[in-house]
N, CA, C and O atoms as a Tinker XYZ file with bonds, in Angstrom:
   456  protein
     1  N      3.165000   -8.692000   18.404000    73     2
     2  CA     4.201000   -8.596000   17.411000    64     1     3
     3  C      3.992000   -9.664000   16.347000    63     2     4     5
     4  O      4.476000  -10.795000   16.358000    81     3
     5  N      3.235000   -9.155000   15.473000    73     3     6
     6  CA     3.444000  -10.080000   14.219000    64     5     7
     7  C      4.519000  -10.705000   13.631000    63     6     8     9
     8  O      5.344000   -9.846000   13.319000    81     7
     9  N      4.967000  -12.078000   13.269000    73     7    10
    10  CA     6.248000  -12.389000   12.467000    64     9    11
    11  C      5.417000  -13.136000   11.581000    63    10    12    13
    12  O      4.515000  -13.906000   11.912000    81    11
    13  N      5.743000  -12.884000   10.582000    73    11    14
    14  CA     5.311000  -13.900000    9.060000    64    13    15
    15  C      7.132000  -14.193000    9.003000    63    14    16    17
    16  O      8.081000  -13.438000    9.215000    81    15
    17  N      7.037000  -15.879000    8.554000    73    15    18
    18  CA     8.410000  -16.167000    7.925000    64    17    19
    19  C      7.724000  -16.657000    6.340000    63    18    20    21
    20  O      6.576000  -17.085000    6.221000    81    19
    21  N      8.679000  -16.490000    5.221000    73    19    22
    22  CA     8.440000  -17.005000    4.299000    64    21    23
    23  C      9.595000  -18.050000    3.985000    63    22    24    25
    24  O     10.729000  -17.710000    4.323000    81    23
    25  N      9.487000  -18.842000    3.594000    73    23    26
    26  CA    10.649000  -19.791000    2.762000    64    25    27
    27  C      9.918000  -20.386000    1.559000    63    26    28    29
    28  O      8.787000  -20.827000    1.357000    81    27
    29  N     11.228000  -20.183000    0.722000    73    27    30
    30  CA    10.924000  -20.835000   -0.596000    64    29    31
    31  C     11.847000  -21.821000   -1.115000    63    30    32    33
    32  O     12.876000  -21.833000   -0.440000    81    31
    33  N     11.853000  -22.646000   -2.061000    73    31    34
    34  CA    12.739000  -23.278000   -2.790000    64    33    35
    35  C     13.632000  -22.970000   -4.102000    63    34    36    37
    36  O     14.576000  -23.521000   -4.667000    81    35
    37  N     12.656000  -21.515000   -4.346000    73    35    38
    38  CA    13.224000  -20.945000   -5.653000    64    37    39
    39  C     14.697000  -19.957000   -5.575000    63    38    40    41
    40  O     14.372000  -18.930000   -4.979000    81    39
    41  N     15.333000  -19.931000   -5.738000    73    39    42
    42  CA    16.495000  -18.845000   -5.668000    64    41    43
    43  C     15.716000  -17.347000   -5.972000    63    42    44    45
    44  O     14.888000  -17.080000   -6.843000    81    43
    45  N     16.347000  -16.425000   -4.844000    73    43    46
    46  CA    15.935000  -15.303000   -5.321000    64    45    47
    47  C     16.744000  -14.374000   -5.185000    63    46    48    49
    48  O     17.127000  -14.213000   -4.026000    81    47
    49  N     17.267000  -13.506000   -6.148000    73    47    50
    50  CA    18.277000  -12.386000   -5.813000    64    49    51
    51  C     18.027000  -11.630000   -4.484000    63    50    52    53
    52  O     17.064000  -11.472000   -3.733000    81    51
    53  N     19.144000  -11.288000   -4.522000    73    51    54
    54  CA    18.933000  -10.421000   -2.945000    64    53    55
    55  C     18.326000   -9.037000   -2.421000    63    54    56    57
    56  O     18.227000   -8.745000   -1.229000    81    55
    57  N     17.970000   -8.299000   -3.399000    73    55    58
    58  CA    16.997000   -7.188000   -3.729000    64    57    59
    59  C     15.690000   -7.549000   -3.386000    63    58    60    61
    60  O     14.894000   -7.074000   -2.576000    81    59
    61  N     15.599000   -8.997000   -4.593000    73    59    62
    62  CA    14.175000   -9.330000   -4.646000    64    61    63
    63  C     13.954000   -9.801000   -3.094000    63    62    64    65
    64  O     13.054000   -9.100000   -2.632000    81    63
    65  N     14.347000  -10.555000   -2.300000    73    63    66
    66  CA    13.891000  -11.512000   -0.827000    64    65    67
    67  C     13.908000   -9.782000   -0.095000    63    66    68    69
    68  O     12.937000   -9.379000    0.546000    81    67
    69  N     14.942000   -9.063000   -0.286000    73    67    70
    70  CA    14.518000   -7.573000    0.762000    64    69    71
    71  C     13.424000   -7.017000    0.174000    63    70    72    73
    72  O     12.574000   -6.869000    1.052000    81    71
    73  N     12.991000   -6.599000   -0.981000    73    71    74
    74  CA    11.525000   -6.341000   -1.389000    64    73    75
    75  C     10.156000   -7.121000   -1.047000    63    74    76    77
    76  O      9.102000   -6.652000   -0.616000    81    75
    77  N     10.374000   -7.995000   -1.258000    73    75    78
    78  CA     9.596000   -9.087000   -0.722000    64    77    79
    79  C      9.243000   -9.534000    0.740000    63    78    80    81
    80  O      8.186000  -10.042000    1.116000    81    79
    81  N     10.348000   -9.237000    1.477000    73    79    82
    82  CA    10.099000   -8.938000    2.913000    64    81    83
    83  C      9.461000   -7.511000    3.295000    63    82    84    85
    84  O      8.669000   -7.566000    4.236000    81    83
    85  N      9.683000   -6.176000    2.694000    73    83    86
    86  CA     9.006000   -5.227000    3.149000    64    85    87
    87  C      7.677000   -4.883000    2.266000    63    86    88    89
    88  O      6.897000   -3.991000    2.599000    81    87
    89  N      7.508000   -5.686000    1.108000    73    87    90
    90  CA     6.416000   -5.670000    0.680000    64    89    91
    91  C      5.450000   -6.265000    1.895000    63    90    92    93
    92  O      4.618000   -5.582000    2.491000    81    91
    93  N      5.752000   -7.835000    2.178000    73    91    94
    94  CA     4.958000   -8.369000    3.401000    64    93    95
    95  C      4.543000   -8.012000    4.365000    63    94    96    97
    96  O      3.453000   -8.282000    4.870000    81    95
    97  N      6.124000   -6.749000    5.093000    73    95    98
    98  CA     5.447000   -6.572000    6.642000    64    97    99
    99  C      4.586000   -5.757000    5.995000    63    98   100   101
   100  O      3.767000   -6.668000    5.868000    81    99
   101  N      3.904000   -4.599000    5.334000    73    99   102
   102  CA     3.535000   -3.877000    5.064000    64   101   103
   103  C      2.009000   -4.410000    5.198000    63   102   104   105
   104  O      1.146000   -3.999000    5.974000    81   103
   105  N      1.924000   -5.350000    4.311000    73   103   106
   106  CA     0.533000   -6.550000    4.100000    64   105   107
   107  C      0.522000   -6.464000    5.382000    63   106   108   109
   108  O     -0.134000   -5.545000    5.874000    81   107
   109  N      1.182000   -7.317000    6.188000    73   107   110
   110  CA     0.991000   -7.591000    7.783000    64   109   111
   111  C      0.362000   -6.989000    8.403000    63   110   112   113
   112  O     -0.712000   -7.389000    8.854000    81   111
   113  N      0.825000   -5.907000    8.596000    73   111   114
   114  CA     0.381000   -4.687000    9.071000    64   113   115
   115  C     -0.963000   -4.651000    8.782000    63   114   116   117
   116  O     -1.836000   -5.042000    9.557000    81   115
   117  N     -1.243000   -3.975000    7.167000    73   115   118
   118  CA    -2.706000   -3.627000    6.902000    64   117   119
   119  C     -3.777000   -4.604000    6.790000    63   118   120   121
   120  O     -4.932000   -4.385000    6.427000    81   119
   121  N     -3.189000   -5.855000    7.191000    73   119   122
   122  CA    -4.145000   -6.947000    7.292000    64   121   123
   123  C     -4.280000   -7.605000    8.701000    63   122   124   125
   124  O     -5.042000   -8.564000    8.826000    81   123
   125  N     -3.477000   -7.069000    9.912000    73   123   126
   126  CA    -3.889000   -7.456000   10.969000    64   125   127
   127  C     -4.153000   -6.071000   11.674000    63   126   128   129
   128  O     -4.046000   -6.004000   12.898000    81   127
   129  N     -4.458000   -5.086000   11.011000    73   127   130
   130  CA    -4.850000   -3.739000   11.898000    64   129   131
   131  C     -3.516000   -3.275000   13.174000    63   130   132   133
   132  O     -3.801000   -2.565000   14.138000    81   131
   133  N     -2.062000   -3.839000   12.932000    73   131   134
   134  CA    -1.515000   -3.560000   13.901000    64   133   135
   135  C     -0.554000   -2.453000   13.097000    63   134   136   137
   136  O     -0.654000   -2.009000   11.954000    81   135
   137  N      0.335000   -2.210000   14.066000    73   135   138
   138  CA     1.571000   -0.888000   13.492000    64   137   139
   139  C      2.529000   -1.565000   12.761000    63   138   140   141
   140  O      2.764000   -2.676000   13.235000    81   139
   141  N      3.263000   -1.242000   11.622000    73   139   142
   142  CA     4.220000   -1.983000   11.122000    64   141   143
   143  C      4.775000   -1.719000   11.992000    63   142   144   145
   144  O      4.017000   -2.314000   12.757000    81   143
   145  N      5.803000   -1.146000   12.903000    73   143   146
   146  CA     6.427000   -0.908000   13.695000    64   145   147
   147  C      6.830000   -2.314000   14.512000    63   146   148   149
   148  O      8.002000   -2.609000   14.748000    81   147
   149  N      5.788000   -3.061000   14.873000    73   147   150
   150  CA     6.170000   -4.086000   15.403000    64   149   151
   151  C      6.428000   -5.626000   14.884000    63   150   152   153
   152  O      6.716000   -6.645000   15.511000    81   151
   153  N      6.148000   -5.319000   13.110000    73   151   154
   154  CA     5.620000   -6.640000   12.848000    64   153   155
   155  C      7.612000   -7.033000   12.067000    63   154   156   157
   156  O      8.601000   -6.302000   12.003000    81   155
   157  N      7.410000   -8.301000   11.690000    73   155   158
   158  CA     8.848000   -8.758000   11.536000    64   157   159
   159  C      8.717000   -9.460000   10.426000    63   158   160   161
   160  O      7.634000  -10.031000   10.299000    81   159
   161  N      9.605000   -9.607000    9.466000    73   159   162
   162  CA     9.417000  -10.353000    8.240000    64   161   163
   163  C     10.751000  -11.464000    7.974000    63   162   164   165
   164  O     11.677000  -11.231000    8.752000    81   163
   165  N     10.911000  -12.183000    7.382000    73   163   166
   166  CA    12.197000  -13.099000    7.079000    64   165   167
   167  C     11.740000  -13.626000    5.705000    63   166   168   169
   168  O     10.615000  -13.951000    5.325000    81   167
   169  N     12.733000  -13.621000    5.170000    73   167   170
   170  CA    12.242000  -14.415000    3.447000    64   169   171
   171  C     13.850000  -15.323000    3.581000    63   170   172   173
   172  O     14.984000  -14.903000    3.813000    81   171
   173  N     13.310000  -16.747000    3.313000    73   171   174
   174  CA    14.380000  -17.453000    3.454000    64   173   175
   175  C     14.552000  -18.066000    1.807000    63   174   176   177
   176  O     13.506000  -18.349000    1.223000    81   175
   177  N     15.700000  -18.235000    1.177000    73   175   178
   178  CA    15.312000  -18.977000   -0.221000    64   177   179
   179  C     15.962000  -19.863000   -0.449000    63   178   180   181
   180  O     16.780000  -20.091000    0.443000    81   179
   181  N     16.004000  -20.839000   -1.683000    73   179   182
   182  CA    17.016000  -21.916000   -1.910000    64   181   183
   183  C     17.216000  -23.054000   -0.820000    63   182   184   185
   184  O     18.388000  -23.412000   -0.696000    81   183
   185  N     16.313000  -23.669000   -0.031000    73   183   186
   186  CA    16.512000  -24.682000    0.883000    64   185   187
   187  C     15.881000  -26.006000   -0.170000    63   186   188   189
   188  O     15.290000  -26.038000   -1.249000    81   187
   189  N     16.293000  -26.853000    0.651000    73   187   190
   190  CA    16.006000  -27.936000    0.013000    64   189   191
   191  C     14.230000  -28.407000    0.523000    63   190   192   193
   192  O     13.968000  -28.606000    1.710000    81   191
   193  N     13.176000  -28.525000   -0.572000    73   191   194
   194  CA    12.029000  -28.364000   -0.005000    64   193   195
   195  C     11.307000  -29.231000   -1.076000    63   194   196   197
   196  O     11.769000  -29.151000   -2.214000    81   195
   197  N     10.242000  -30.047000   -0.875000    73   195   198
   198  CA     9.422000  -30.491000   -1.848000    64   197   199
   199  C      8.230000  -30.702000   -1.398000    63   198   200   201
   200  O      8.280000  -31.199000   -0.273000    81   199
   201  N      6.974000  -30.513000   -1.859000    73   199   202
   202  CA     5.950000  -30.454000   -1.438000    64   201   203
   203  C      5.144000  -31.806000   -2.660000    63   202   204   205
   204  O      5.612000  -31.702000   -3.794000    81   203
   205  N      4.582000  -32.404000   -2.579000    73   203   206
   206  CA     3.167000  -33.173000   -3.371000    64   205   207
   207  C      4.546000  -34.622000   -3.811000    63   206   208   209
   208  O      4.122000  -35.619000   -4.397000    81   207
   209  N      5.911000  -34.547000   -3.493000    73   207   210
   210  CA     6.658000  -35.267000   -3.606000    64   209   211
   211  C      7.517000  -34.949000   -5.282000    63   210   212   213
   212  O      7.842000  -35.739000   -6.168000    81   211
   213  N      7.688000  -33.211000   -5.147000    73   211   214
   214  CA     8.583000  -32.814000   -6.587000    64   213   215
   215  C      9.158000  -31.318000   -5.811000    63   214   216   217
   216  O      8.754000  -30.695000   -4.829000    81   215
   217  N      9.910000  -31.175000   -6.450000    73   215   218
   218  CA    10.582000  -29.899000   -6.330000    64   217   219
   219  C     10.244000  -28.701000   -6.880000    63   218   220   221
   220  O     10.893000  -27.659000   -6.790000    81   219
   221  N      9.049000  -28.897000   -7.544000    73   219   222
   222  CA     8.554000  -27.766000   -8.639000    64   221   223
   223  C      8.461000  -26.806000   -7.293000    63   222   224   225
   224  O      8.365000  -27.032000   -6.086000    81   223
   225  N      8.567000  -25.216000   -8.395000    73   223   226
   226  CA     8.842000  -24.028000   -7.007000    64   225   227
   227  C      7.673000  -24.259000   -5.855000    63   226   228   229
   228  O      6.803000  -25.085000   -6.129000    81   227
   229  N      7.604000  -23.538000   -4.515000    73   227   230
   230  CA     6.874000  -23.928000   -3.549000    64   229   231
   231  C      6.960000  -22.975000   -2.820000    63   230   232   233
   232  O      7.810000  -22.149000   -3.152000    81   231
   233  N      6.187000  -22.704000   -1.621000    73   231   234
   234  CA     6.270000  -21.606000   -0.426000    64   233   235
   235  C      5.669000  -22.035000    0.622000    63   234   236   237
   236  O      4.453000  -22.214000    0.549000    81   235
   237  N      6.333000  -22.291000    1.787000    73   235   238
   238  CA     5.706000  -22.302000    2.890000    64   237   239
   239  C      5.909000  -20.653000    4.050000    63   238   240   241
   240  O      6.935000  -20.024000    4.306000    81   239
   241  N      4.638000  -20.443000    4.453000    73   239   242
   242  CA     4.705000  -19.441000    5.204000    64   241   243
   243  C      4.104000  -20.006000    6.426000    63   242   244   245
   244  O      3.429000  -20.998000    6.701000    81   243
   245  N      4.773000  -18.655000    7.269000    73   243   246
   246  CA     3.957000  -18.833000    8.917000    64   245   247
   247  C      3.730000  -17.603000    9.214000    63   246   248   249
   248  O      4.534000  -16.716000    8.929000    81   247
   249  N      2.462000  -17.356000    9.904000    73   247   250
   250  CA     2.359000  -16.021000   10.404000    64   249   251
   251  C      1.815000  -16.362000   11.764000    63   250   252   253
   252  O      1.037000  -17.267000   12.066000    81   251
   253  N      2.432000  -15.371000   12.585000    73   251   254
   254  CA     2.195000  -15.832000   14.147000    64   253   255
   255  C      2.167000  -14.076000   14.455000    63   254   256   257
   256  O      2.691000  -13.098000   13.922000    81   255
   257  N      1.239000  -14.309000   15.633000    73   255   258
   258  CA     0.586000  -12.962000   15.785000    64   257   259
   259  C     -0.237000  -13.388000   17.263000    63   258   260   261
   260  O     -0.925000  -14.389000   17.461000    81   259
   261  N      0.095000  -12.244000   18.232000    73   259   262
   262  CA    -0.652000  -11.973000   19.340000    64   261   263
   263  C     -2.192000  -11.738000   19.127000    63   262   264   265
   264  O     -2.279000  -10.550000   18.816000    81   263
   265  N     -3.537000  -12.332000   19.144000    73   263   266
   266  CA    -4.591000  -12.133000   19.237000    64   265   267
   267  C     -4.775000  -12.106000   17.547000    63   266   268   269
   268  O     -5.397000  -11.231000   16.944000    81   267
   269  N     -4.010000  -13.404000   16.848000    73   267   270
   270  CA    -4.348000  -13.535000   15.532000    64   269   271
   271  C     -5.963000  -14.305000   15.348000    63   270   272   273
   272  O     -5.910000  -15.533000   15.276000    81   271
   273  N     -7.201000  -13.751000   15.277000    73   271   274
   274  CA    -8.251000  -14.342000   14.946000    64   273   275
   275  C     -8.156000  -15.072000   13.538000    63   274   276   277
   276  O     -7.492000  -14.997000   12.504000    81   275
   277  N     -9.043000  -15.713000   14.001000    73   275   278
   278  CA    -9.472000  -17.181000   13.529000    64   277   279
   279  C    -10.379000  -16.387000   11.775000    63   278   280   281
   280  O    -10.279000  -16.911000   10.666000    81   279
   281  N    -11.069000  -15.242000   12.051000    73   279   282
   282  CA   -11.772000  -14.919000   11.279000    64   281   283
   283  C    -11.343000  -13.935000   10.168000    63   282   284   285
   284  O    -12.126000  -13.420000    9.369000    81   283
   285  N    -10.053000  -13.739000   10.208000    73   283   286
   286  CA    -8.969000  -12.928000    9.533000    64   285   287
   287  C     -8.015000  -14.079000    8.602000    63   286   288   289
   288  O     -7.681000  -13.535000    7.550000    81   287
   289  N     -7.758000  -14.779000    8.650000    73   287   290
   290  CA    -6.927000  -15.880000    7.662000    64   289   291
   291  C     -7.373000  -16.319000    6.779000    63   290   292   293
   292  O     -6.446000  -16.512000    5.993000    81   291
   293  N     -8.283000  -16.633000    6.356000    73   291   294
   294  CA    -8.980000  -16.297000    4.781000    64   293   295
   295  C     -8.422000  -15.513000    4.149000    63   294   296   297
   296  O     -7.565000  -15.816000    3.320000    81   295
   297  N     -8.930000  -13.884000    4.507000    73   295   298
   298  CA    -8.592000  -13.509000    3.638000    64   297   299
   299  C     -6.826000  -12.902000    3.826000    63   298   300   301
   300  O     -6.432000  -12.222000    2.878000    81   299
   301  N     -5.972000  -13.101000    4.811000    73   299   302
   302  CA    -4.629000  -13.301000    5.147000    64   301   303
   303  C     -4.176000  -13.998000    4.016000    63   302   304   305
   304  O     -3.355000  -13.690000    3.152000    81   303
   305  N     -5.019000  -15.217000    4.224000    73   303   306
   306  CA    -4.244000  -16.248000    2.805000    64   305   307
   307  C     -4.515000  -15.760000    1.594000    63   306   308   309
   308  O     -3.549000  -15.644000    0.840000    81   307
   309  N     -5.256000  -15.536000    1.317000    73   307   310
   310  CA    -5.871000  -15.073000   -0.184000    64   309   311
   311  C     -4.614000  -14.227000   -0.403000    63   310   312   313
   312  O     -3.721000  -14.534000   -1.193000    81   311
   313  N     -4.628000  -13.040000    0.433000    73   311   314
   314  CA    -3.364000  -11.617000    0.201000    64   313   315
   315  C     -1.978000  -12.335000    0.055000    63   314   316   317
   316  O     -1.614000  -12.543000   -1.102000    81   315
   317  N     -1.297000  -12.671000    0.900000    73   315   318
   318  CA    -0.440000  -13.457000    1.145000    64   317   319
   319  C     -0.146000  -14.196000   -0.311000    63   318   320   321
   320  O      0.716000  -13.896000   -1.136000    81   319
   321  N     -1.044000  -15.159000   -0.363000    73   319   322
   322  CA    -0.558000  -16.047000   -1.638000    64   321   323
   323  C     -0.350000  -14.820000   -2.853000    63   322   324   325
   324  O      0.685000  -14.702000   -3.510000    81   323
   325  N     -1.399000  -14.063000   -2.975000    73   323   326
   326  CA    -0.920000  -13.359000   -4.425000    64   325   327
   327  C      0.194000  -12.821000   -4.045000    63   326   328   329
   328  O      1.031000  -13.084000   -4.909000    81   327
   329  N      0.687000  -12.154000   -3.139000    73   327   330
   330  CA     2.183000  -11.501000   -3.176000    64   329   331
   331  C      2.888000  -12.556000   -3.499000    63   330   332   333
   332  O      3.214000  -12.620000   -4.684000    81   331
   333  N      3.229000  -13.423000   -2.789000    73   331   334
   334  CA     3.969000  -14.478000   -3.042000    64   333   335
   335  C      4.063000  -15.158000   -4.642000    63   334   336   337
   336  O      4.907000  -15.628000   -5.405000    81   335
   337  N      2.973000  -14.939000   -4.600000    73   335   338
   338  CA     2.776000  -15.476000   -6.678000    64   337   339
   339  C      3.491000  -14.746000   -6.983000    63   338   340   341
   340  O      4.607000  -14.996000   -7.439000    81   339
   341  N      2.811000  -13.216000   -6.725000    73   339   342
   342  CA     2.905000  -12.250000   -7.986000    64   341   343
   343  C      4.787000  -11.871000   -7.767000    63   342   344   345
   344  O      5.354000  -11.273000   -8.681000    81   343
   345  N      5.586000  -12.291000   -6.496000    73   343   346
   346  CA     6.708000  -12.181000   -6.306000    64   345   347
   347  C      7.736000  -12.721000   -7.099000    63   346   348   349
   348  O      8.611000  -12.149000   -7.747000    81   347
   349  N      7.459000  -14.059000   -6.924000    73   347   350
   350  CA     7.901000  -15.293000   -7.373000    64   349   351
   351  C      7.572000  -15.823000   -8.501000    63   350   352   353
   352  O      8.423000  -16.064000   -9.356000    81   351
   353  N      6.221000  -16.096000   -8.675000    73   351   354
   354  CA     5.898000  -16.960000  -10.149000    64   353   355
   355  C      5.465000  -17.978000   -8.994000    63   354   356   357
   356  O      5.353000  -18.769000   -9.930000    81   355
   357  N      5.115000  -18.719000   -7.869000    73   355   358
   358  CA     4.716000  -19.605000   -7.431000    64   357   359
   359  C      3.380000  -19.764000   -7.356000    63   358   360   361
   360  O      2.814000  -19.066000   -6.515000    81   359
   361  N      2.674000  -20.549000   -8.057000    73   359   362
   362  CA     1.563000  -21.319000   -8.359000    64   361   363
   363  C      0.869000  -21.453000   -7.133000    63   362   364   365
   364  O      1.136000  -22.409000   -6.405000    81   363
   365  N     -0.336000  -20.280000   -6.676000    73   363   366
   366  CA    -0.819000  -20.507000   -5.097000    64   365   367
   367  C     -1.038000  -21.917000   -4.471000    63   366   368   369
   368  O     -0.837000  -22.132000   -3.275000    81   367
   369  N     -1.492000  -22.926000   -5.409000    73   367   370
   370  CA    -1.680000  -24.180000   -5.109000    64   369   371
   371  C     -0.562000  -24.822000   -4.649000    63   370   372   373
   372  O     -0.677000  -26.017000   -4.377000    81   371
   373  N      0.745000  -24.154000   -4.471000    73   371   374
   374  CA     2.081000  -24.594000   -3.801000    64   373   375
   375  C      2.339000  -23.969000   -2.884000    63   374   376   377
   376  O      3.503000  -23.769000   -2.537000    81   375
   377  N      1.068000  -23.399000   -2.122000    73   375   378
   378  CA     1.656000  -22.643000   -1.237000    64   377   379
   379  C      0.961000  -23.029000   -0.123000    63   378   380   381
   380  O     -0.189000  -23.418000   -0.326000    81   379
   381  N      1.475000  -23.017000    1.300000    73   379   382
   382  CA     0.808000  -23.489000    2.419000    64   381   383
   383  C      1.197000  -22.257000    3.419000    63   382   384   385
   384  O      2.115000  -21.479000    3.161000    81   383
   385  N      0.694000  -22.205000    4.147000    73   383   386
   386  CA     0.689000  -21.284000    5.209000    64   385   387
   387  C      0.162000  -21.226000    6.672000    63   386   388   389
   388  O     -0.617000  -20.284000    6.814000    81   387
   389  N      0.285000  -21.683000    7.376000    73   387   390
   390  CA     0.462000  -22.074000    9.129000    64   389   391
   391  C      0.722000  -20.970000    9.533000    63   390   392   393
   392  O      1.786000  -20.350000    9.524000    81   391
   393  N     -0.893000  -20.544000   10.133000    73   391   394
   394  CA    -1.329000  -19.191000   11.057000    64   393   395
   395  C     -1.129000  -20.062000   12.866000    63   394   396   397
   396  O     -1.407000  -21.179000   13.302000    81   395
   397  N     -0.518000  -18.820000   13.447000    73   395   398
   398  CA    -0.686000  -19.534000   14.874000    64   397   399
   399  C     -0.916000  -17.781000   15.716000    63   398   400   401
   400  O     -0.266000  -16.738000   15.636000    81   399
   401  N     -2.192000  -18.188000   16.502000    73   399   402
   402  CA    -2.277000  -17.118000   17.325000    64   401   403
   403  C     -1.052000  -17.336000   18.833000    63   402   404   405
   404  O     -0.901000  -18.373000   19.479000    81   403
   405  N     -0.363000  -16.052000   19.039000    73   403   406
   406  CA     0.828000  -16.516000   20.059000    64   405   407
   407  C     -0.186000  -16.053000   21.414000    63   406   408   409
   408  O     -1.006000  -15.140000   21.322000    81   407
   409  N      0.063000  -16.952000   22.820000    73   407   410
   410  CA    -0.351000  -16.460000   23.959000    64   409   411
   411  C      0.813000  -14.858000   24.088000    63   410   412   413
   412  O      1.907000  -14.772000   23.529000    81   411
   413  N      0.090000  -13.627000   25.075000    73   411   414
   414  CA     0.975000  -12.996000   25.205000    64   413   415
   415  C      2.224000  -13.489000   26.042000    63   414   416   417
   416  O      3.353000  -13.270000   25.604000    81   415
   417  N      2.020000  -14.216000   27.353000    73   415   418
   418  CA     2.991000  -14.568000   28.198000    64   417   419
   419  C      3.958000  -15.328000   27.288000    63   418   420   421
   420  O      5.142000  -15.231000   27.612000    81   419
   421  N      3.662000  -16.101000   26.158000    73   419   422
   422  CA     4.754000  -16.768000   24.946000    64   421   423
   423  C      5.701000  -15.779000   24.248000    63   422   424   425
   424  O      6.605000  -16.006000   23.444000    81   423
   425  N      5.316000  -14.775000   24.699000    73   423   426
   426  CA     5.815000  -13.780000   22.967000    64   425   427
   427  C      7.198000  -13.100000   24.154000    63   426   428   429
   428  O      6.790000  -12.981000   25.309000    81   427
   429  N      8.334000  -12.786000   23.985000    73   427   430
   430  CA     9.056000  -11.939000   24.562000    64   429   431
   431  C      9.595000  -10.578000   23.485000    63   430   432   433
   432  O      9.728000  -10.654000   22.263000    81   431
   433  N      9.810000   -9.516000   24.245000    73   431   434
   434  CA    10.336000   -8.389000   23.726000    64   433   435
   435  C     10.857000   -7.395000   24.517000    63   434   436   437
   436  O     10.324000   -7.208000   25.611000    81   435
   437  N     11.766000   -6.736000   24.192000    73   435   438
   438  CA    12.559000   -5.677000   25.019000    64   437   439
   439  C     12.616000   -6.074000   26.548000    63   438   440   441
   440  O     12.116000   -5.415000   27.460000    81   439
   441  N     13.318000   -7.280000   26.676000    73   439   442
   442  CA    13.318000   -8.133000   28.203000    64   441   443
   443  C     11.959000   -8.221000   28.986000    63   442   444   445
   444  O     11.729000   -8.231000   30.196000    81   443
   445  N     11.382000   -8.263000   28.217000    73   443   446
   446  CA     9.627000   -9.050000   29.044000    64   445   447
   447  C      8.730000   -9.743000   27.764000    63   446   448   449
   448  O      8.981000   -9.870000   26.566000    81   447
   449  N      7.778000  -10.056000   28.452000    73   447   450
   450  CA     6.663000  -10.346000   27.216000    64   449   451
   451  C      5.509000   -9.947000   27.520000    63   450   452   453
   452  O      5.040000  -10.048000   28.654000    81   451
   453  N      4.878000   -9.412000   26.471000    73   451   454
   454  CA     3.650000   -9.192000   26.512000    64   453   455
   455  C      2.409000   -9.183000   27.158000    63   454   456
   456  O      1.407000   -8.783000   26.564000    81   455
């Protein structure tokens, strides 16, 4: 079960963070070869966040994924950041992103795990 979270610092109408979340799982999906069906999205906005020590806009993401290879996040990030740009206006160079492959016995769903 894939989850990407996004958070940003920028305000975003509430259309835009639900577009932006099903734009993603969608990415998710066609970039980890799994079913959207399982993958999960969250777009969080307006927190208090500063990155390089300024507030200029920013994005931190996480994508966590059962049997997320090592050899797929390249170009994860590459995709990832342009949505996020092309979403937002955020300058990829403000953007960070923390891939974590999950053990299955870690992951729970429909009262078991994986």
């Amino acid at each position: 079960m894939p989850f990407l979270k996004i958070q940003t610092n920028q305000p975003l109408a509430e259309d835009t963070a639900r577009q932006l979340a099903k734009k993603a799982s969608a990415l998710v999906a066609t970039q980890l070869g799994k079913p959207e069906s399982y993958v999960m999205t969250s777009v969080e906005n307006n927190p208090a966040m500063t990155f390089a020590g300024t507030e200029e806009p920013l994005a931190f993401l996480e994508l966590k994924s059962i049997g997320l290879p090592e050899s797929s996040t390249a170009e994860a990030s590459r995709v990832l950041c342009e949505l996020v740009s092309s979403e937002t206006a955020i300058d990829p160079a403000r953007i960070y992103i923390e891939f974590s492959d999950a053990a299955r016995k870690m992951w729970g769903w429909d009262k078991r795990t994986f």
